[in-house]
Residue frames as a rotation matrix with the C-alpha (Angstrom) as fourth column:
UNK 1
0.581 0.814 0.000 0.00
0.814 -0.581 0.000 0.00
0.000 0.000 -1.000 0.00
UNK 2
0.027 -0.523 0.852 1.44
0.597 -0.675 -0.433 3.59
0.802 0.520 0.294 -1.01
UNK 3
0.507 0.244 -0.827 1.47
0.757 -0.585 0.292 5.67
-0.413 -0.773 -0.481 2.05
UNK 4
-0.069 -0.711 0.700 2.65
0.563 -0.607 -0.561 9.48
0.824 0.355 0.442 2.18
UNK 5
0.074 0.437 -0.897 2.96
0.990 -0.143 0.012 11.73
-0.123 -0.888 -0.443 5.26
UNK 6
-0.922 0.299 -0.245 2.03
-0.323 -0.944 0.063 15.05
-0.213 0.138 0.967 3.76
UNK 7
-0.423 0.842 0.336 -2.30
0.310 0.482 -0.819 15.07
-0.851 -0.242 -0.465 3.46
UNK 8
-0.880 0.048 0.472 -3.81
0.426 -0.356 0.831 15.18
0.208 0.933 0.293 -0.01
UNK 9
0.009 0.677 0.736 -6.63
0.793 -0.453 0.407 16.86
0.609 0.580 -0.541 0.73
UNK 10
-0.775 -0.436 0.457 -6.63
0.147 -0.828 -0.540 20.86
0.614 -0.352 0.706 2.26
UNK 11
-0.421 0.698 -0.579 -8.80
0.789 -0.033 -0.614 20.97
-0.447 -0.715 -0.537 5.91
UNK 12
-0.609 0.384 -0.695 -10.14
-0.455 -0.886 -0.090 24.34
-0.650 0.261 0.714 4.11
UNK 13
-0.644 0.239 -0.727 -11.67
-0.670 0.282 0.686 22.42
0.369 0.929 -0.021 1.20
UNK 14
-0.703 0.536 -0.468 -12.97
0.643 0.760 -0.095 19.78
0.305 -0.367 -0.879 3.70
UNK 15
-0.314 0.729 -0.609 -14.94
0.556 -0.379 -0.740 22.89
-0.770 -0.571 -0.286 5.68
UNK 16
-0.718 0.431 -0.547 -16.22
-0.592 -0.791 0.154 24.08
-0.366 0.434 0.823 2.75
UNK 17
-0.797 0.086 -0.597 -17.51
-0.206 0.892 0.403 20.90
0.567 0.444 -0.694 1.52
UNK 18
-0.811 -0.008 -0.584 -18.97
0.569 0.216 -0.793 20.74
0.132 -0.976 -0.170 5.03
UNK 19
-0.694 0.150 -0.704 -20.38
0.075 -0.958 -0.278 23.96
-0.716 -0.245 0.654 4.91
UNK 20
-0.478 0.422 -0.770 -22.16
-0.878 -0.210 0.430 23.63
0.020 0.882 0.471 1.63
UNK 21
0.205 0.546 0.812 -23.81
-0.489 0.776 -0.398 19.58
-0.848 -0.315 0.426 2.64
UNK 22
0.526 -0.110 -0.843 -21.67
-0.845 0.044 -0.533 18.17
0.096 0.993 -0.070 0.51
UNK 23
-0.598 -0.721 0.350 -20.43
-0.798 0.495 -0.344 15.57
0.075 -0.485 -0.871 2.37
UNK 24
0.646 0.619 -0.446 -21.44
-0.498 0.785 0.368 11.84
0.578 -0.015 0.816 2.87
UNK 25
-0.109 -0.293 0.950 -20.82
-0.985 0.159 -0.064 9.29
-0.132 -0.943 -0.306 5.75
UNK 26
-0.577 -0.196 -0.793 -20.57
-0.429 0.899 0.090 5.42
0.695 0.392 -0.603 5.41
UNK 27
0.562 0.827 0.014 -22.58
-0.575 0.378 0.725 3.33
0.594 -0.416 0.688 7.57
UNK 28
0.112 -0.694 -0.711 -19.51
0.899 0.375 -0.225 1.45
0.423 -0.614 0.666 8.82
UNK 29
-0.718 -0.483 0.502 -18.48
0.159 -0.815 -0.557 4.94
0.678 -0.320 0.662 10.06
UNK 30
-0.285 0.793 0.539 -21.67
-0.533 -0.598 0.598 6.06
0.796 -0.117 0.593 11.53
UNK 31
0.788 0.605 -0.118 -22.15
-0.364 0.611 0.702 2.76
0.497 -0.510 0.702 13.36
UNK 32
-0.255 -0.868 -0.425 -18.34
0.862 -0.004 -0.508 2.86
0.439 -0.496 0.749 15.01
UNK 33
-0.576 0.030 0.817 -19.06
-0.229 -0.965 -0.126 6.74
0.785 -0.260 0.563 15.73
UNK 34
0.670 0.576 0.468 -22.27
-0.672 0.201 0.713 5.20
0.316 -0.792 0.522 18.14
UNK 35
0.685 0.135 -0.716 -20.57
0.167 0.927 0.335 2.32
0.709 -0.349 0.613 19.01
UNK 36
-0.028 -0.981 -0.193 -17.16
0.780 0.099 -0.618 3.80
0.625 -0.168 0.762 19.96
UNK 37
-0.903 -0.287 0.320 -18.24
0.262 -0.958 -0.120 7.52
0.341 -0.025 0.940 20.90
UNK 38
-0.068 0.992 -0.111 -21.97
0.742 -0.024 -0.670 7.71
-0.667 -0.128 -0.734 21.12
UNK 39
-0.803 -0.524 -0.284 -21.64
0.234 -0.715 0.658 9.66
-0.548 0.462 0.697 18.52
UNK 40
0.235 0.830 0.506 -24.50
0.470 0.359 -0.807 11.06
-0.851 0.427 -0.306 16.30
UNK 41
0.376 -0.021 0.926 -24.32
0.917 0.152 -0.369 11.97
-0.133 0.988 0.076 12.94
UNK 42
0.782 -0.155 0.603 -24.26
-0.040 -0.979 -0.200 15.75
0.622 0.132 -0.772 13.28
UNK 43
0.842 -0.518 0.152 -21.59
-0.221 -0.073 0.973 14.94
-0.492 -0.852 -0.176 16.07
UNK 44
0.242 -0.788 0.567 -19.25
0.816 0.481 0.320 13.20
-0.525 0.385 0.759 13.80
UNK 45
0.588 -0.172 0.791 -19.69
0.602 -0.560 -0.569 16.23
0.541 0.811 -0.225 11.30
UNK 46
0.953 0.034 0.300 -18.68
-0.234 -0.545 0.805 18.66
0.190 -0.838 -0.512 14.17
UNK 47
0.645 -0.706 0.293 -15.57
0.180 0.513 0.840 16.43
-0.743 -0.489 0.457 14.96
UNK 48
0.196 -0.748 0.634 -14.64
0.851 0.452 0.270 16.35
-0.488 0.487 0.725 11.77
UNK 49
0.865 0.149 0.478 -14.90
0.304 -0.915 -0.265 20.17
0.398 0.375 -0.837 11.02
UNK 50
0.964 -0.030 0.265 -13.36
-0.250 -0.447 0.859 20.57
0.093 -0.894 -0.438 13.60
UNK 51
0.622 -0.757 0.199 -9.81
0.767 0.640 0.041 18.61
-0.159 0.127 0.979 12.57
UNK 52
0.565 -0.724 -0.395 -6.42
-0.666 -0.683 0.299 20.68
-0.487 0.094 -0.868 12.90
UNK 53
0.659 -0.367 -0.656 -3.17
-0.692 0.047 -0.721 19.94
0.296 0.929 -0.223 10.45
UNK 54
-0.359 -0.459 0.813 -1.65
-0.931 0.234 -0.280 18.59
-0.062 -0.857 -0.511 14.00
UNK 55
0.117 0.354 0.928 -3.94
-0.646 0.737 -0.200 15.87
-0.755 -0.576 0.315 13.54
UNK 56
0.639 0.041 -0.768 -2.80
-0.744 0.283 -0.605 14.31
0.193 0.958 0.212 10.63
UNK 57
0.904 0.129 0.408 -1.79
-0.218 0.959 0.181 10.80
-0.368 -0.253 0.895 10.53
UNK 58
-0.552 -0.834 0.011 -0.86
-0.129 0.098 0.987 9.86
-0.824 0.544 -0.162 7.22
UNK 59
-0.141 0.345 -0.928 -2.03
-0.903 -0.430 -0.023 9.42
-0.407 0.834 0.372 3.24
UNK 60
-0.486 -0.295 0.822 -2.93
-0.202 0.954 0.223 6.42
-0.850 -0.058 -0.523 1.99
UNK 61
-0.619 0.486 -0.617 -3.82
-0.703 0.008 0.711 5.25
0.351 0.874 0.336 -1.72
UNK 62
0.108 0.771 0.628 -7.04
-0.819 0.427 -0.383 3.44
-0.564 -0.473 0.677 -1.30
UNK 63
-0.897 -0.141 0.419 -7.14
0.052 0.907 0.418 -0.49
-0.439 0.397 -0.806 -2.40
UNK 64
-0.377 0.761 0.528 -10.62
0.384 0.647 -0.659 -0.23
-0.843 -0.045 -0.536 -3.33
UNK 65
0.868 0.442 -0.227 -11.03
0.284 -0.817 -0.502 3.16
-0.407 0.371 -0.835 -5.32
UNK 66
-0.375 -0.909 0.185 -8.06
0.850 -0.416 -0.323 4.88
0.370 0.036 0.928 -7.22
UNK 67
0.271 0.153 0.950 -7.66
-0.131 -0.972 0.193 8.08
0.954 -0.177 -0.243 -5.10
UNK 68
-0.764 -0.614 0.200 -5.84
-0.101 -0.192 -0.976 9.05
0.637 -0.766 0.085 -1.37
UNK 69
0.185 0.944 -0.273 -7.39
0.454 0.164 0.876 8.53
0.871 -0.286 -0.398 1.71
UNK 70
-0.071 0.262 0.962 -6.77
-0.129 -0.959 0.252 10.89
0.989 -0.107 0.102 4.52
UNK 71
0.499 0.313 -0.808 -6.34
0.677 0.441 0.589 9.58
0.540 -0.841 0.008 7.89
UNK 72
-0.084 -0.294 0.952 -6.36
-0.440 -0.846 -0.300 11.87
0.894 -0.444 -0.058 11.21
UNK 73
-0.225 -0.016 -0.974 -5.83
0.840 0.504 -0.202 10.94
0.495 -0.863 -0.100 14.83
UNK 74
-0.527 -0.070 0.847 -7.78
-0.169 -0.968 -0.185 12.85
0.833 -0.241 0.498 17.34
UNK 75
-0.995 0.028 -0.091 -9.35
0.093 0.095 -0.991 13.05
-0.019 -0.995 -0.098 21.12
UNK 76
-0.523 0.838 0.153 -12.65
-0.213 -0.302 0.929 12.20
0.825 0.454 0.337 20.64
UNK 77
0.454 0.882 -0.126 -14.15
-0.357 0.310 0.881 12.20
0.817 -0.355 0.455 24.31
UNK 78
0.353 -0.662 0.661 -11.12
-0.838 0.090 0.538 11.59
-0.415 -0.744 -0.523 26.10
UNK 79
0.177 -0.142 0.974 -10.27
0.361 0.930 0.070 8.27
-0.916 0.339 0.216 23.91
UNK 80
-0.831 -0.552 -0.070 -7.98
-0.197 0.174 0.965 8.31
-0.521 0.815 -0.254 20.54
UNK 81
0.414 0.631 0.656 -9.91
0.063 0.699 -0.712 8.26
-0.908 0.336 0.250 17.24
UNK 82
-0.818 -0.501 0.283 -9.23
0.218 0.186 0.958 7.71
-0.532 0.845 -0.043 13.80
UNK 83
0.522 0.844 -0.123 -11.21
-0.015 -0.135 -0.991 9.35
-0.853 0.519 -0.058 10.97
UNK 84
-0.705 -0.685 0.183 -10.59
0.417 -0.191 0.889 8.85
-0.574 0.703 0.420 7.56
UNK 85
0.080 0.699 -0.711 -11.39
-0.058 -0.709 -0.703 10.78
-0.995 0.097 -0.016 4.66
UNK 86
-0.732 -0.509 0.453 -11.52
0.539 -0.026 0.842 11.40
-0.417 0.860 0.293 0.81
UNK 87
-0.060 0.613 -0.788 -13.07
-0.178 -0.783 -0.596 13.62
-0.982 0.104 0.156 -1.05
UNK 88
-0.060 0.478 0.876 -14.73
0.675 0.666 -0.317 12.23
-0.735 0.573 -0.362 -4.11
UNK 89
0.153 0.301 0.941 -14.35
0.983 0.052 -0.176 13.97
-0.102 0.952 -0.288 -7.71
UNK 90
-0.632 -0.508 0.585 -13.42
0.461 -0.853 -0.243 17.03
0.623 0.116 0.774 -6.22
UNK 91
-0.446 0.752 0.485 -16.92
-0.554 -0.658 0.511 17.91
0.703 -0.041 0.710 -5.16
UNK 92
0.859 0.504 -0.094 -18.32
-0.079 0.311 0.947 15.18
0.507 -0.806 0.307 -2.17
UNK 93
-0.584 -0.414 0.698 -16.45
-0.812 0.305 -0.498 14.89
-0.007 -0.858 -0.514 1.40
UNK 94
0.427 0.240 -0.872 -16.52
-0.227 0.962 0.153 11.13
0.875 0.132 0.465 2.16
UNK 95
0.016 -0.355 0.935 -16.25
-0.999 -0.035 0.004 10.46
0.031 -0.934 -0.355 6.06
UNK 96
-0.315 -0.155 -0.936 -14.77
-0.604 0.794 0.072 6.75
0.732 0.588 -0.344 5.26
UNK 97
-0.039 0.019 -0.999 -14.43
0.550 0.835 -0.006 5.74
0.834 -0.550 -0.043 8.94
UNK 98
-0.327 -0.644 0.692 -14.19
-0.601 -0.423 -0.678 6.57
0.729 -0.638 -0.249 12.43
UNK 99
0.670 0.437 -0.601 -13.28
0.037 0.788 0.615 4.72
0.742 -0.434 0.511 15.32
UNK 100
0.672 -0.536 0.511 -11.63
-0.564 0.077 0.823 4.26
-0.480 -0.841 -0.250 18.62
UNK 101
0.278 -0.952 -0.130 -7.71
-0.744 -0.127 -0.656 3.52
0.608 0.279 -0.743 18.65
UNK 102
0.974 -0.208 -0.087 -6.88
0.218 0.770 0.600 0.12
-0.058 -0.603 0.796 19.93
């Protein structure tokens, strides 16, 4: 798997995305967010608005899709999470995962 540790997409581009309800969540995500976080939907968005450049992981080409995926590490609740992202054609935010750090 390709990795890089600079993020291909710009947190500005994600909160605009955001900002405009362009954006789309996975059902695996959503249902880690409750399971891991109680998270609801608008709660995850929030989190992820809410991501600084500090949290950045690393880049990863996706196995499933051609295109980067975006992973951040952040304190969600007192407890490590992982969110990943990608942003789809230029024009949808794609909130792949999140979940608690084992």
């Amino acid at each position: 798997m390709l990795e890089k540790d600079t993020p291909k997409y710009k947190l500005e581009k994600v909160r605009k995305l955001l900002s405009e309800g362009n954006y789309n969540i996975t059902d695996t995500a959503i249902e880690s967010a409750f399971d891991d976080f109680e998270l609801e939907e608008y709660e995850i968005m929030k989190e992820v608005e809410t991501l600084k450049e500090n949290n950045f992981y690393k880049s990863m080409k996706s196995q499933q899709q051609s295109g980067w995926q975006d992973v951040y590490r952040k304190l969600v609740k007192g407890v490590e999470a992982y969110i990943k992202i990608t942003i789809y054609e230029g024009k949808l935010l794609i909130v792949i995962s999140f979940k608690r750090r084992f």
